[in-house]
KOLNUPA-790572 format. One record per residue: x, y, z of N, C-alpha, C in turn; residue number from 1. Coordinates in nm, 4 decimals. Layout:
! residues N
[pt [X Y Z] [X Y Z] [X Y Z] NUM] ...
END
This chain:
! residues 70
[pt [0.0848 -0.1171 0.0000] [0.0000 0.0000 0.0000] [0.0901 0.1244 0.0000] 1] [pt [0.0750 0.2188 -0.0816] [0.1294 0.3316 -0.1088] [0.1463 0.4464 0.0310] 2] [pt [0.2690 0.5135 0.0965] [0.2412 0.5535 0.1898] [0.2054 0.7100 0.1124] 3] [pt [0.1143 0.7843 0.1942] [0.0734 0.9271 0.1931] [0.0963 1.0080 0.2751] 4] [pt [0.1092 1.1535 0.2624] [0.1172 1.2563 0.3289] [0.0094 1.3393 0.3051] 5] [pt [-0.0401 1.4404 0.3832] [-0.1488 1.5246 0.3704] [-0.1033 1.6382 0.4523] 6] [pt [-0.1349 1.7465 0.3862] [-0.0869 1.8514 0.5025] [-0.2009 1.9919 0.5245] 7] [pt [-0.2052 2.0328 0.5995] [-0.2835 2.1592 0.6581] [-0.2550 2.2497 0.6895] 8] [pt [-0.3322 2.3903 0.7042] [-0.3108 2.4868 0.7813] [-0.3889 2.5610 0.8088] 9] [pt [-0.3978 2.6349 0.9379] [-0.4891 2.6681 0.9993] [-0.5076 2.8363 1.0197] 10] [pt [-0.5572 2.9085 1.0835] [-0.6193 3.0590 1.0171] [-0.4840 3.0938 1.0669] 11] [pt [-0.4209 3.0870 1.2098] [-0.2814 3.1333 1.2629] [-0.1699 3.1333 1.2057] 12] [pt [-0.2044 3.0545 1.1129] [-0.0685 2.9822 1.0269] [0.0539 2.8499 1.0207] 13] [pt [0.0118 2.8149 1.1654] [0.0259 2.6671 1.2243] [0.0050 2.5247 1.0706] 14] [pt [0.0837 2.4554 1.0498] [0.1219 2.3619 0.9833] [0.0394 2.2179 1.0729] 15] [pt [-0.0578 2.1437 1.0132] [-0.0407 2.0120 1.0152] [-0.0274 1.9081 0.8975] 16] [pt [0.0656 1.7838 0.9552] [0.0947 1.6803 0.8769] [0.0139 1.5563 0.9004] 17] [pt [-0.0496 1.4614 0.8282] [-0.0800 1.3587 0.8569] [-0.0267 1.2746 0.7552] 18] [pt [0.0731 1.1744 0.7899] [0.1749 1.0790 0.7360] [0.0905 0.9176 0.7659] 19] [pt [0.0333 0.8604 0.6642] [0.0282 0.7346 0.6691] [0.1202 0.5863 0.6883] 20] [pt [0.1451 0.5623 0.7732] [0.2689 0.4350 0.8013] [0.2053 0.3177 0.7483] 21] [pt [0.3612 0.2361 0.7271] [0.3389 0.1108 0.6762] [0.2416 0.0412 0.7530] 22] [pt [0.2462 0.0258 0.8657] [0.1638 -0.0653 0.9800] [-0.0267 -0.0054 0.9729] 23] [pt [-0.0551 0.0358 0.8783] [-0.1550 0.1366 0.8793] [-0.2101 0.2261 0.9793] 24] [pt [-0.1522 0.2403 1.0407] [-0.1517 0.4041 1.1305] [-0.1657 0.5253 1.1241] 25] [pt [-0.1818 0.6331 1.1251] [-0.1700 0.7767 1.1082] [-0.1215 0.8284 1.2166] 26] [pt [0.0284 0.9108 1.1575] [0.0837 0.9941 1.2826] [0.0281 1.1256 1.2027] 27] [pt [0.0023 1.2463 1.3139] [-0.0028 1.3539 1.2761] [0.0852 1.4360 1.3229] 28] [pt [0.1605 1.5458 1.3077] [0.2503 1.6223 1.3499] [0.1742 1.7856 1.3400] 29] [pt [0.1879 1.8499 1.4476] [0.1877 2.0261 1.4443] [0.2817 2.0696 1.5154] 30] [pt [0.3239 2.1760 1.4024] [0.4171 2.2399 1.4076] [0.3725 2.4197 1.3722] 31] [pt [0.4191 2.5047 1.4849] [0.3958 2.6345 1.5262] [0.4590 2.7191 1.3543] 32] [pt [0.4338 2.8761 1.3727] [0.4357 2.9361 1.2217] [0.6253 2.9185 1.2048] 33] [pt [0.6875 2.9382 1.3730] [0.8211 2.9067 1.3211] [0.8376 2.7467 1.2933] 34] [pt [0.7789 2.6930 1.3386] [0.8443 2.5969 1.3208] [0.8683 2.4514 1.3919] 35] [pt [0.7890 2.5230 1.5032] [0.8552 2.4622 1.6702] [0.7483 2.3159 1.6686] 36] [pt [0.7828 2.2144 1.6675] [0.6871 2.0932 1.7129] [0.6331 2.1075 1.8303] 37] [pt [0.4163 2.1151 1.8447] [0.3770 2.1229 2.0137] [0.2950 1.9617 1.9646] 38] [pt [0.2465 1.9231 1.8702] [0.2097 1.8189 1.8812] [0.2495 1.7082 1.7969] 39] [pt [0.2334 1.5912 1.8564] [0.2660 1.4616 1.7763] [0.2148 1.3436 1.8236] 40] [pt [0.1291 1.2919 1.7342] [0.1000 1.1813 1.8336] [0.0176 1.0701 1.6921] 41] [pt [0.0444 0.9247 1.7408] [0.0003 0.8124 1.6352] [-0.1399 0.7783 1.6484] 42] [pt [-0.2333 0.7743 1.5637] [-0.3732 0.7157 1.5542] [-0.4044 0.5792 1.5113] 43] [pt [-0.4752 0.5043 1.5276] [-0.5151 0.3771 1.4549] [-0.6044 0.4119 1.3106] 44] [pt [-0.6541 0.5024 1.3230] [-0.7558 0.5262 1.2054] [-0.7262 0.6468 1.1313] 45] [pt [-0.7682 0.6906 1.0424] [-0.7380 0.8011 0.9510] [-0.8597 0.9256 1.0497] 46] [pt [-1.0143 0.8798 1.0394] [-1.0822 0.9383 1.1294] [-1.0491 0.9581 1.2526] 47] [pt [-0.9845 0.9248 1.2910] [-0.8902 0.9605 1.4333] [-0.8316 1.0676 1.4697] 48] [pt [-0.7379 1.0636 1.3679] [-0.6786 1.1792 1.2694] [-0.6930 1.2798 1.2998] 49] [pt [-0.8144 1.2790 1.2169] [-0.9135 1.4041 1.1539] [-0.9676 1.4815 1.2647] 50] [pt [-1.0612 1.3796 1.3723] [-1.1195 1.4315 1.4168] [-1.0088 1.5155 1.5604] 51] [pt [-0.8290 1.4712 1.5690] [-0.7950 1.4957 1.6771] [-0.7303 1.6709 1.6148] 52] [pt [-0.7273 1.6341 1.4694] [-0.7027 1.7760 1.3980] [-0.8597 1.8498 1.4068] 53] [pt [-0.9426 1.8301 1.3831] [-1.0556 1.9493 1.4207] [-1.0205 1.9927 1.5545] 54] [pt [-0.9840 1.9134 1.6495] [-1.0199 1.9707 1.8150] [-0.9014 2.0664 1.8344] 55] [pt [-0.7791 2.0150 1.7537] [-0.6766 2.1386 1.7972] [-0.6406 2.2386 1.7186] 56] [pt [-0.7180 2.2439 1.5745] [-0.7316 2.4040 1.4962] [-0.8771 2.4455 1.5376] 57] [pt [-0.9575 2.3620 1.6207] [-1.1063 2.4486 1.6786] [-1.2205 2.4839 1.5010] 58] [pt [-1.1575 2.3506 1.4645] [-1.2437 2.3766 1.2975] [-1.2021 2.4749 1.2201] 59] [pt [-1.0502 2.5285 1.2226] [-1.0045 2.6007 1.1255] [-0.8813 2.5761 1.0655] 60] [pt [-0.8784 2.4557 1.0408] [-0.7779 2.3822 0.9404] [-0.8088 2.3424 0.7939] 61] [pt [-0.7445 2.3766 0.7158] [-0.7942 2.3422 0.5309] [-0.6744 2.3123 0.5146] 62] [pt [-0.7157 2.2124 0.3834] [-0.6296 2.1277 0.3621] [-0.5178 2.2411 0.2143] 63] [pt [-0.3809 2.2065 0.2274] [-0.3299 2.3201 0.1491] [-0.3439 2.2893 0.0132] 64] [pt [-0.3528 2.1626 -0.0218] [-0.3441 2.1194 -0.1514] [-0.2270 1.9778 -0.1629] 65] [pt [-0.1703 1.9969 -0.0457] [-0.0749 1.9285 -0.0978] [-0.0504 1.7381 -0.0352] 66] [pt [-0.0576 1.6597 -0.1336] [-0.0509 1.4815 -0.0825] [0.0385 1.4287 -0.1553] 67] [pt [0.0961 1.4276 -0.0787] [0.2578 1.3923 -0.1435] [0.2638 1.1862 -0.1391] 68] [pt [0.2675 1.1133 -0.1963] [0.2858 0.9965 -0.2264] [0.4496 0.9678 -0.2041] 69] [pt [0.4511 0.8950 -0.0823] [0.6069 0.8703 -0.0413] [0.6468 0.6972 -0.0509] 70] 
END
């Protein structure tokens, strides 16, 4: 299975990543406008994900365009 990337950003300017692993998992990563990593953490589900990215952009995360196939 092909691994994926997906990435976001939110009205502040805050960066999220959601990286699909071999083991089918989803880690997501946020990272501040410099740069700084405050979150990281692995999901079992893709909806997992999603829904742990709504709670920490407060529903103001869009997706940038970009799914990078790794």
């Amino acid at each position: 299975m092909p691994r994926y990337k997906e990435t976001f950003e939110d009205f502040y300017g805050c960066t999220y990543s959601i990286l699909h692993q071999p083991d089918d998992t989803y880690r997501m990563a946020a990272r501040t406008v410099h740069g700084n990593l405050f979150h990281m953490k692995t999901y079992n589900t893709r909806r997992g994900a999603m829904i742990a990215l709504g709670k920490l952009t407060e529903g103001t995360a869009h997706p940038t365009g970009k799914k990078e196939v790794i």
